[in-house]
Structures are given as C-alpha cells and as structure tokens.
C-alpha positions in Angstrom: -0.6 -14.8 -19.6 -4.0 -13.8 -19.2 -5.4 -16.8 -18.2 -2.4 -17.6 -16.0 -3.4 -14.7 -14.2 -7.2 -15.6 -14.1 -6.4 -18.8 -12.2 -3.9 -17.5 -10.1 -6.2 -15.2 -9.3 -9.3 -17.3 -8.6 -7.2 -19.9 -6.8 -5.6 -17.2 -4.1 -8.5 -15.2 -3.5 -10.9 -18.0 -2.8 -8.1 -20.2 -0.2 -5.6 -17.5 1.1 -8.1 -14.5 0.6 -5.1 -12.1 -1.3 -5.1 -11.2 -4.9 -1.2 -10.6 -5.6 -0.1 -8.3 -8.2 1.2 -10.5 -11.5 2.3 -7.5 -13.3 5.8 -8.4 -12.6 5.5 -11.9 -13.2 4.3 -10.9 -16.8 7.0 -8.8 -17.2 9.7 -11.6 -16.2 7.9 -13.7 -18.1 8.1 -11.7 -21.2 11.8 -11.0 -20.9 12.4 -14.7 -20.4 10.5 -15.3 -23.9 12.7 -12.2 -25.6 15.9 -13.9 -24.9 14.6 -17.4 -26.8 17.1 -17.3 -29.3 14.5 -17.1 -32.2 14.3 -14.3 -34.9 10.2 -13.9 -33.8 10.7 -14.1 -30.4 13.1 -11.1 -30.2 10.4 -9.1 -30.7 9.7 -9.6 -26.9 12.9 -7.8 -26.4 10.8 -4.0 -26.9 10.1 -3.1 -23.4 6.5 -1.7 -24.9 5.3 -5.1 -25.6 6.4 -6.5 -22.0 4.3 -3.4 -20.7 1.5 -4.9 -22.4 2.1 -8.5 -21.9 2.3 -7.1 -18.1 -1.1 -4.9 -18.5 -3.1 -8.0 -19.2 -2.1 -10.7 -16.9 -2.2 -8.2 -13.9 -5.6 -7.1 -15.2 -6.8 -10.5 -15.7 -5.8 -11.5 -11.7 -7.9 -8.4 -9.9 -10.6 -8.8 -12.4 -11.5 -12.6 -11.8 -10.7 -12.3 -8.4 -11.7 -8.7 -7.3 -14.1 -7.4 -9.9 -16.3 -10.8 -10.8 -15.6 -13.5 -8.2 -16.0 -11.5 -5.1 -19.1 -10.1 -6.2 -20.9 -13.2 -6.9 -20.1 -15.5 -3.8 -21.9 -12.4 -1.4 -25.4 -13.8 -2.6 -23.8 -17.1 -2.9 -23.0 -17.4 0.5 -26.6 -15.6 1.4 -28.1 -19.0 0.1 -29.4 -17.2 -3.1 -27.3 -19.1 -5.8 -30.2 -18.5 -8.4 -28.6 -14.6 -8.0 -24.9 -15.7 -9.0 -25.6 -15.2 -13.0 -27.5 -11.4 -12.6 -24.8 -10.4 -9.7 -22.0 -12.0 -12.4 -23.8 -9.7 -15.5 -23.7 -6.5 -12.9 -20.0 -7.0 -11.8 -19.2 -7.2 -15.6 -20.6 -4.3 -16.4 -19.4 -2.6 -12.9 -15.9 -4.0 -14.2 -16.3 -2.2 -17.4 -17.3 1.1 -16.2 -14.6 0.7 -14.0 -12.0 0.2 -16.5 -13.5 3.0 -18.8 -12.9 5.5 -16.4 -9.8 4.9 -15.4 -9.2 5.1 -19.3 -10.3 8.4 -19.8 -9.2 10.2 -16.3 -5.8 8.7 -15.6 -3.4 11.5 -16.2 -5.5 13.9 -14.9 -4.7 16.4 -11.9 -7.3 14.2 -9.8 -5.0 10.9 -10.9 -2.0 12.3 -12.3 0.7 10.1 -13.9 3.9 12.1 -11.8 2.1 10.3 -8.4 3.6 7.5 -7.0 1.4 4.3 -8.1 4.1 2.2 -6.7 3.1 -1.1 -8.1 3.4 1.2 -11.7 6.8 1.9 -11.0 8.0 -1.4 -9.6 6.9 -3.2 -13.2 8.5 -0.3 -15.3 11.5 -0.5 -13.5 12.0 -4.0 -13.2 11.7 -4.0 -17.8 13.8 -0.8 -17.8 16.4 -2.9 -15.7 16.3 -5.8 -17.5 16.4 -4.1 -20.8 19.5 -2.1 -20.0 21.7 -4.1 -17.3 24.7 -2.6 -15.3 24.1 -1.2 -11.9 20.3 0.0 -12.5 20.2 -4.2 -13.0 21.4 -4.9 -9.8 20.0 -2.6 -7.3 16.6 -3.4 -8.5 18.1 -6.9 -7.8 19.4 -6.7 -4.6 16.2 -5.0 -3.2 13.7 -8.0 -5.3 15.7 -10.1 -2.9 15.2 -8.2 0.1 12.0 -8.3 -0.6 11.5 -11.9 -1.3 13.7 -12.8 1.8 11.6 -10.6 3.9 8.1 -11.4 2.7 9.4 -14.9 3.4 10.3 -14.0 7.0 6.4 -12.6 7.2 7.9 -9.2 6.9 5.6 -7.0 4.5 8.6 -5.6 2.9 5.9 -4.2 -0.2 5.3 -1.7 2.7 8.5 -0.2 2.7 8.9 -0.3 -0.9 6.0 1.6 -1.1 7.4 4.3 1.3 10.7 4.8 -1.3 8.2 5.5 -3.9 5.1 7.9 -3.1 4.4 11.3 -1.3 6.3 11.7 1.9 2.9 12.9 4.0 0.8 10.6 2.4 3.1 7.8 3.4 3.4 9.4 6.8 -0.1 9.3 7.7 -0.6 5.8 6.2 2.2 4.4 8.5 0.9 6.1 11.4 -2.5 4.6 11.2 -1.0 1.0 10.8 1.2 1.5 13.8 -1.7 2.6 15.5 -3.9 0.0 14.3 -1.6 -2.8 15.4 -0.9 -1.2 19.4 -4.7 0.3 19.8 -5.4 -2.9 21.2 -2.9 -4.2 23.6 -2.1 -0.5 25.3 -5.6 1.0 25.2 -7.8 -1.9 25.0 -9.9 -1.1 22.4 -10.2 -3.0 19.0 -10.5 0.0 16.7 -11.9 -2.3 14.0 -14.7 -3.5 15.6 -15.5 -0.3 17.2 -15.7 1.2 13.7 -13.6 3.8 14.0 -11.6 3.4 10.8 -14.9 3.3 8.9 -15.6 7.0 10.2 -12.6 8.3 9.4 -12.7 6.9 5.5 -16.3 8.3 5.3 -15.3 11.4 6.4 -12.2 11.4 4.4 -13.9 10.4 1.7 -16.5 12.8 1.2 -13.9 15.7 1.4 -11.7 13.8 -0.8 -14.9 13.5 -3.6 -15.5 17.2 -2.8 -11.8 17.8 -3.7 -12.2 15.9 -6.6 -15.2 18.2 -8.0 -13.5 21.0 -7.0 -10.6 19.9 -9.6 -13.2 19.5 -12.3 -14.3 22.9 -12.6 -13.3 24.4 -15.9 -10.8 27.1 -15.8 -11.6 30.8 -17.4 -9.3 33.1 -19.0 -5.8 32.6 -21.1 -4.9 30.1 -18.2 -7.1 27.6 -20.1 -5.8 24.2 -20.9 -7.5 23.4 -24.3 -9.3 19.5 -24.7 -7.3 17.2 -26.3 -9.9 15.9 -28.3 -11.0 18.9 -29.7 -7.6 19.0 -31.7 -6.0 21.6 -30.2 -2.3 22.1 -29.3 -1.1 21.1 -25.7 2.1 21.1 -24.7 3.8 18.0 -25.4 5.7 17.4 -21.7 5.3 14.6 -19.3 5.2 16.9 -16.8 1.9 18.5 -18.1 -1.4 16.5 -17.8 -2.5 14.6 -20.7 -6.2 14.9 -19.4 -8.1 18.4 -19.1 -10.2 19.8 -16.9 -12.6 19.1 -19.4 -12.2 15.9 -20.1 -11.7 14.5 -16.5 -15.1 16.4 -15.7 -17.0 14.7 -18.8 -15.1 11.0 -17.6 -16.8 11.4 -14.4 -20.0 11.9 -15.7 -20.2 9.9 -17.8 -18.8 7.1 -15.5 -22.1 8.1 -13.5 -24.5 7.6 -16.2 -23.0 4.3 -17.1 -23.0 3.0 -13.4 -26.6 4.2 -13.4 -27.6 2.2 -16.2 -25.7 -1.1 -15.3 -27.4 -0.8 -11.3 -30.6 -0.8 -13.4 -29.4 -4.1 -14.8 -28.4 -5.7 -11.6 -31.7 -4.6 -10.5 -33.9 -6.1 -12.9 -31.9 -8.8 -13.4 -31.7 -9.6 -10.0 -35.4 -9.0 -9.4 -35.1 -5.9 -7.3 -37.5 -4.1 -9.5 -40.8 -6.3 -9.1 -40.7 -6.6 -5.4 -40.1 -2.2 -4.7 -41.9 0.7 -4.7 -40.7 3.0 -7.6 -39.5 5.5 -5.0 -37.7 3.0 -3.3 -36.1 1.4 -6.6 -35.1 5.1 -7.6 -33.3 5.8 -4.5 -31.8 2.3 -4.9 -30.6 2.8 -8.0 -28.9 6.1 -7.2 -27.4 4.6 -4.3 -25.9 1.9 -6.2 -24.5 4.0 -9.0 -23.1 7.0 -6.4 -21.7 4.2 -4.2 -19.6 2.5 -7.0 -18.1 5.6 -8.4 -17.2 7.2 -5.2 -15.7 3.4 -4.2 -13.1 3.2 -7.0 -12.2 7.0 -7.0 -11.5 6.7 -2.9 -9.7 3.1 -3.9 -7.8 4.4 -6.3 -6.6 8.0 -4.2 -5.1 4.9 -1.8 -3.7 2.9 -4.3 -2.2 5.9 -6.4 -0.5 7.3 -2.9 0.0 4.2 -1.2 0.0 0.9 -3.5 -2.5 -0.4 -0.7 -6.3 -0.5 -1.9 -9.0 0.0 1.0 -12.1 -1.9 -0.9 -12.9 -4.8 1.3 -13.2 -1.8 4.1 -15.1 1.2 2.0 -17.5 -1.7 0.7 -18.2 -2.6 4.0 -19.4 1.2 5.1 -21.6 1.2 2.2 -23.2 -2.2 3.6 -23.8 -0.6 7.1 -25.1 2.1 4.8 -27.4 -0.1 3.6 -28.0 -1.5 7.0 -29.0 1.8 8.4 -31.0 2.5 5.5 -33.4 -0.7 6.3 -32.3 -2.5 2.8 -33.8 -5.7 2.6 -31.4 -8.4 2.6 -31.3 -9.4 -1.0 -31.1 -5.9 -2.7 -28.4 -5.1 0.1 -26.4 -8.1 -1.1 -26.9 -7.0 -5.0 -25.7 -3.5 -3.6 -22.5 -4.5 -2.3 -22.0 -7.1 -5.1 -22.1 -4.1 -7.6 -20.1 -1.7 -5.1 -17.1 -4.2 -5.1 -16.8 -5.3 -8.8 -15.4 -1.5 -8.4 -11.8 -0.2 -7.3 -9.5 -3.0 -7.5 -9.5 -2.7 -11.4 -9.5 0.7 -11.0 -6.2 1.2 -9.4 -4.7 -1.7 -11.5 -5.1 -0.3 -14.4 -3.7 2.8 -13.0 -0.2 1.2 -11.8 -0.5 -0.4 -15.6 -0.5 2.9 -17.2 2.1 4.5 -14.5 4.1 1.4 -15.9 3.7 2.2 -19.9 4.3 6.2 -19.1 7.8 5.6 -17.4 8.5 3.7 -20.2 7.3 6.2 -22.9 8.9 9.0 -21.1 11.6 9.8 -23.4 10.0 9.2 -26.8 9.7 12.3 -29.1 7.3 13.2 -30.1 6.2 12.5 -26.7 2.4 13.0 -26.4 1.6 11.3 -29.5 3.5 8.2 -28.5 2.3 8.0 -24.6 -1.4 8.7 -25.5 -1.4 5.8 -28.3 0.7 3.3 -25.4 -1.5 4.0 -23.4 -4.8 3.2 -25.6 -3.1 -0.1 -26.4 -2.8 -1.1 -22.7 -6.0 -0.8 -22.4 -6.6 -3.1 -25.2 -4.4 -5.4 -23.5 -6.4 -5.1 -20.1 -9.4 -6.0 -21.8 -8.3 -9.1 -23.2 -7.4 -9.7 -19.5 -11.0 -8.9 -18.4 -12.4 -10.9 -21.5 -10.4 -14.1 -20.1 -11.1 -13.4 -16.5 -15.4 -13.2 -17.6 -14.7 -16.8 -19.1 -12.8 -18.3 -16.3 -15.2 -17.4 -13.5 -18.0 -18.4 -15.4 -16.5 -21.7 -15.9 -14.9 -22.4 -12.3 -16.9 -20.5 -10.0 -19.4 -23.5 -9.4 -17.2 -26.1 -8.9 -15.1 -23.6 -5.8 -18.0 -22.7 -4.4 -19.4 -25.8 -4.3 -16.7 -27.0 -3.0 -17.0 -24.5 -0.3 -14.0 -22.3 -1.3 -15.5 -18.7 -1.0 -13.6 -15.5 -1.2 -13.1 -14.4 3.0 -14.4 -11.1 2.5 -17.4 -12.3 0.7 -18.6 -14.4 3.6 -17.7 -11.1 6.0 -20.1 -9.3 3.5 -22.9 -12.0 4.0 -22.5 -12.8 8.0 -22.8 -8.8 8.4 -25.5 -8.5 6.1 -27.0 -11.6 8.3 -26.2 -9.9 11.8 -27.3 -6.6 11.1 -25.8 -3.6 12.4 -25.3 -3.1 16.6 -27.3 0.2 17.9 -24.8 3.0 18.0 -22.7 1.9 15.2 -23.6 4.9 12.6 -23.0 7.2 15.5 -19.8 6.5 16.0 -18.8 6.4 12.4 -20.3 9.8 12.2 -18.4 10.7 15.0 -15.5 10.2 14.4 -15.9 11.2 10.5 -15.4 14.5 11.5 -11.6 14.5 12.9 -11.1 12.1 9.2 -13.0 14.7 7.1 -10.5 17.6 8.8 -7.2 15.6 8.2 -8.3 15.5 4.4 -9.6 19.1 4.2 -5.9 20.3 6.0 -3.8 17.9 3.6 -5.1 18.5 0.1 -6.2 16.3 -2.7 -2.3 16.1 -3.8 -1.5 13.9 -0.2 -4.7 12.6 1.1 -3.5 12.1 4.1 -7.0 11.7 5.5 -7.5 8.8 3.3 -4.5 7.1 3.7 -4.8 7.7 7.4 -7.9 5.1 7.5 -6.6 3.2 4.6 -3.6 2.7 7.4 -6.1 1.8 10.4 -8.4 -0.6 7.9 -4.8 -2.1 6.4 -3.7 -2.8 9.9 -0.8 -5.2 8.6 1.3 -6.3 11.7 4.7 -4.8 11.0 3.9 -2.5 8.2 3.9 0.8 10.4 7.2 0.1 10.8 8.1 -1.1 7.5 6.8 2.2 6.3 8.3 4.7 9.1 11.5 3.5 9.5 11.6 3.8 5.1 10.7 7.0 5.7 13.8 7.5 7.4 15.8 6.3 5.5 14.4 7.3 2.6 15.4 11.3 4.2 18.5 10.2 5.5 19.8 9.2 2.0 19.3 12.6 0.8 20.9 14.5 3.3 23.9 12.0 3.3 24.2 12.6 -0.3 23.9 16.6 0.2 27.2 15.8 1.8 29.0 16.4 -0.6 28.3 19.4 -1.6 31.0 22.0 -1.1 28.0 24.7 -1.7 25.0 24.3 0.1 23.4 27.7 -1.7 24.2 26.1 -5.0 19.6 25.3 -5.4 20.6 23.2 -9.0 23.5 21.0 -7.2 21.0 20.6 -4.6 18.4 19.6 -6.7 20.3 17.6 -9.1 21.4 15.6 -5.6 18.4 15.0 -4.5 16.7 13.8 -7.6 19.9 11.5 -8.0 18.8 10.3 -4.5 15.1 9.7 -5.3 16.0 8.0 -7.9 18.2 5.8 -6.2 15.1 5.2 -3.7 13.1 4.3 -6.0 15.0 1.4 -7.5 15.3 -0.1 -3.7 11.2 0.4 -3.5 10.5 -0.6 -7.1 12.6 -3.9 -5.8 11.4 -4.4 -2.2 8.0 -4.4 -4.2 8.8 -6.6 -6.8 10.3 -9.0 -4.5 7.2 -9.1 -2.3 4.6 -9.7 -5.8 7.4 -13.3 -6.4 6.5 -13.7 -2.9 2.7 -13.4 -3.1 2.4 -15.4 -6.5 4.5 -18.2 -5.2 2.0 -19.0 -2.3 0.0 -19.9 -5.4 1.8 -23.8 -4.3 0.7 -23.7 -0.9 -3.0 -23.1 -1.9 -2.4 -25.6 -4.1 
C-alpha cells in the first residue's frame, strides 16, 4: 500500500498538481483483503490494523508528493539540477522533523484529538461502518455516493463534508473567504490573489495564532497541574482529557526547533550556502529556515485540523516574498522554500491518521494505555510510508522531470523567485495583516477563524463557499428539527442527548461526502495516466 500510494502520489502531483488523500483507499483496501476467505487473512478484519494499513499509504502519498518531490523540482526548475540530491537530503530530514512533532504534540490542547480533522474522521468512520454494517453502513454509503457523484459533477462536495465535521465558526469564516474569493473579482474588480491580500491576512493570522500557541505552552502552577506523562505519573485515563501536557507539548516544540535548526544547517552546507555567505548572513539564514518551517506546519496543521484544507502552497509562498524582501540571493532562496515546503502536508496527515486510530480506540479499557501504544504504532506505520516514498522519488524523479513533468506549484515557486517581488507588495501584506491578526486574536486558538479566514481566500475553490455555507445550514437545521420532538424544551440532558444524536448523524453524511470525494480524487489517477 505504501508504494501504491508513493506512485499515486508522484503521478498526480507532477500532471494534475493535487495530492489526494488515500487513507480511505487503504482502508477499502484492507477490508477487501479481511473478507478473503482465508484463516490469515482474517486478521485484516481488526479495524486497528486497517488504521494502520490506512496510516501508511496516506503517509506515503503527501510524503512523495508534498514533503520530497515538491521540494526538489523548485531548484530543478531554477536550472540548478546539481542542487536536487542536497534539497532531496534537506526535505528528508524537514519530513522527519515534521513527522516527529506531530508525534509528540498531537493530542495536545494546541492539536487536540476532540477537533474535527475531518479527513481523520472520514477513514475511522468508513472501518467503523464497514466493520459493523446496518444503518451506520449505509449512511456513510449514501453520502460516499454523494460525494463521488458530485466531485464527478466538479462539485467539491469534500467541502461540505468538511462543514458536517469541524467547529461551526471556524467553518464559517473558511466559507466566507472562499465565497469571497470566488466574487472579489467579477463585482469589485479586483483579483485578491494577485493583490496579496490573502498573504496579509495569513501572516497576520499567523503570528497571533503562533503567539496563541506559546501562550498554551506555559506550564500551569498550583494543584491545577496536569502531571507529564512520561514522568510516570497518574493522569486521568478519559478521551476527553489530553494525552499531551503542557509540558510535553512545550518540550515537542522545542525540540522540533533544534532539530529544524540542525537539518537547515544541512541543506546549507550541502547545498553550498555556507562557502559563498558571510557568517552573519548564514546565521540569520539558518534561523530563518528553521523558524519558517516550524511556524509553516503548525499554521498548516491549525487549517487542516479545523478545516481538512491545508494552506502550504500559499504560507510557502509568503515566506518566499520574505525572502524576496530580505534580498536572498536566488539559490539560498530556492534552498529556503525547498526546506519550508517538505513541512505541513505531513504534518496534518499524520494528524487526520491519528484522529482516525483515536476514534477507533475510543472505547477500549483501559483506555490511555491502549490509545497511547495505537498511536505509537501508527507512527511506525507512517514511517514505513515515508521510507517507501524517500525510495520512490529517488528513483523516478529524473525520469518526470526530465520529462518535463514538474509539480505546478514548484514552477510558481521558481517563476516568482525569477520575477522578483513588485514594489509595494510587502506593504500591502502588512497592511492588511492587521484586520487578519485581529480576526485571530477575537476568535481564539480553539476556532482560528483568522486562519481559516485566509486559508478560505488562498483555497478560493469555485463552489466551495457554498458547499460549505449552505452545510452549515443544514448542518443547524438538523438539530433544531430533531429538538422537535421534544415535549420539554427545559429538559438540558434530552437536549443534549438530541443534539449529540444529531452531530453524530452529521458526521456520518460528512465522513461520506468526504470519502466519496478522496474515490474521486484517486480515480483521476487514469486520466493522468
């Protein structure tokens, strides 16, 4: 499965420029094999080894295309092919790091495992489903349809799966910036894109987002102290309660940095950055590189936890014009953006992977034990996946590129680094990073709506406004029409019980519109063909 996903991954991402999300596939696929009528093949039939069999062929599709390919075809395309094999060594480690962290902060109150992670809950549903039947069975069935028939159609029916899943303000502000993104143009004349006004509103977002997120790590004081994990000492065993610590999720960071630090210093030397700078300027280049990548995955993975939609092509870009304001010369630029987008897309893959594994480990007493040791063997699997993915693009990138199939977004990464930025263009950002940076600050870290805002205008999917709105709707609508019923509206537990029986409900439709939509983006694997 892993290598399955490797070339579906290097195929799509280098013709149709997507990288669809083969977790379900895997899953399918592994329920298929259960069902041989075999006594070692009805091992399959566990629902924690189709979790992993899914954890490593979706992890093996973002890494080759996302993490490894991506990177390497920027200097490619700059006409610097004897940088492929030190960019290639620096998105492996970037992968890594990536991964890591994810590893040890996922479950955490900056990434907690009750958020929505939609693509997460569209695997685990789709195994829960198939493991148990009846009418669970076919809802999530009659909504993988929808969402096949739709994507078909050209409708992005993911986005209103996503919309039945995740935090109702979040998903607000996300569909409001793609609705906006897709009129701007025609009733106001202006092409919000290449006026960079999305970019200002995610850097503003963003930096109150990363401010949000070191405000979470601070260590608590007194009795209300949640003790660390690792140092053996008792914490409740509840789903509901985070498996990660303040503690833990402020050492995971840290460390992250340090490790990012050391593999820029790779990239650099390897890439011969570090004969041809002043040490002051290879310092600050260095710290640039390793600041950038972190804060890319964590603002990737707030939008992909919320939303199931992952900014990176965009928040890559703003650290190029970064770089571009900052007078980089072109080939350390293109080394820096290389590094900067082996990061994210793992990131939040790995995070809808282990949103997956923890619906499905859920129930099992003891509970922490169990979802804590899951969850360290997904990320086994995903490595395998990564391990694959290194070997496949090291194999087949010469032959695509040669061939003249390069990623989209890489060639947008090396005509801009080419073109150089317009005058005016970091004023603007600036500009307009204040209304982005207030959004965030008024919304929390728990809805983001600042970030999903510019995730939304970056996105800017025709139709997906919509998509998302009108789920919205009816996603509120349900509720109340179930409240119906209820003789006693003061009755808080009947109300409650009604309304999770609703959300539930929702999130079988989502977890099939979404489902429906990955058959839809892995089947175009023919057409590329």
């Amino acid at each position: 499965m892993s290598v399955l996903g490797a070339l579906i991954g290097v195929v799509l991402i280098t013709t149709l420029g997507v990288s669809p999300n083969t977790s379900v596939i895997g899953a399918l696929i592994a329920m298929l094999v259960g069902r041989v009528p075999l006594a070692m093949m009805r091992r399959m039939r566990s629902p924690h080894r189709q979790n992993l069999v899914q954890s490593a062929i979706s992890g093996s599709t973002f890494a080759a295309a996302n993490s490894l390919l991506t990177p390497i075809a920027v200097p490619f395309a700059l006409g610097r092919h004897d940088l492929v094999w030190p960019m290639l060594a620096g998105a492996t480690i970037g992968l890594a790091v990536d991964s890591w962290v994810l590893f040890r902060v996922f479950d955490s109150k900056l990434l907690p495992a009750t958020a929505a992670w939609p693509a997460g809950v569209a695997a685990a549903e789709t195994i829960k489903a198939g493991d148990s039947g009846g009418r669970k069975a076919a809802v999530l069935g009659a909504g993988a349809l929808v969402g096949l028939v739709g994507a078909l159609l050209k409708l992005p029916t993911s986005a209103a799966g996503v919309a039945f899943l995740g935090n109702v303000w979040a998903l607000l502000m996300f569909g409001v910036g793609l609705t906006v993104a897709q009129y701007a143009p025609g009733l106001l004349d202006v092409n919000l894109n290449a006026e960079h006004v999305p970019h200002g509103l995610m850097i503003g977002a963003g930096l109150v987002a990363l401010v949000q997120a070191l405000l979470l790590m601070r260590k608590k004081r007194g009795p209300a102290a949640e003790p660390d994990a690792e140092a053996g000492a008792a914490v409740t065993s509840e789903p509901e309660v985070p498996t990660v610590p303040e503690t833990r999720l402020r050492r995971g960071l840290l460390q992250g940095m340090g490790l990012f630090t050391i593999g820029a210093i790779v990239v650099a030397v390897g890439g011969g950055v570090a004969g041809r700078m002043s040490v002051p300027a290879l310092i600050g280049w260095v710290a640039l590189a390793a600041v950038a990548a972190l804060v890319h995955q964590l603002i990737v993975g707030l939008a992909a936890m919320h939303s199931g939609w992952f900014p990176a092509f965009a928040v890559t870009l703003i650290v190029l014009i970064v770089g571009l304001v900052l007078h980089i010369p072109t080939v350390p630029l293109a080394l820096l953006v290389g590094y900067t987008a082996s990061t994210g897309p793992a990131f939040a893959d790995i995070g809808f992977d282990f949103k997956a594994g923890w619906l499905l480990r859920k129930d099992a007493v003891p509970w922490k034990p169990f979802e804590l040791a899951g969850r360290r063997q997904q990320y086994i699997a995903q490595l395998v996946g990564f391990a694959v993915a290194l070997v496949v693009v090291a194999v087949a990138w010469h032959s695509f590129f040669a061939d003249g199939r390069i990623p989209p977004v890489s060639k947008v990464y090396a005509d801009t680094i080419g073109a150089g930025l317009d005058p005016g263009t970091m004023t603007t950002m600036l500009l307009w990073a204040i209304p982005g940076a207030l959004i965030q600050w008024l919304g929390g870290s728990s809805r983001q709506m600042g970030v999903l805002l510019a995730t939304g205008l970056l996105v800017a999917t025709p139709n997906a406004g919509w998509m998302v709105l009108g789920a919205l709707i009816v996603r509120r609508g349900y509720v109340l029409w179930r409240r119906r019923r209820l003789a006693d509206r003061g009755d808080r537990a009947a109300v409650a019980a009604s309304d999770e029986a609703a959300q539930a409900d929702m999130s079988l439709v989502g977890a099939g519109l979404v489902a429906g939509s990955s058959l839809n983006d892995v089947g175009q694997l023919t057409k590329a063909l």
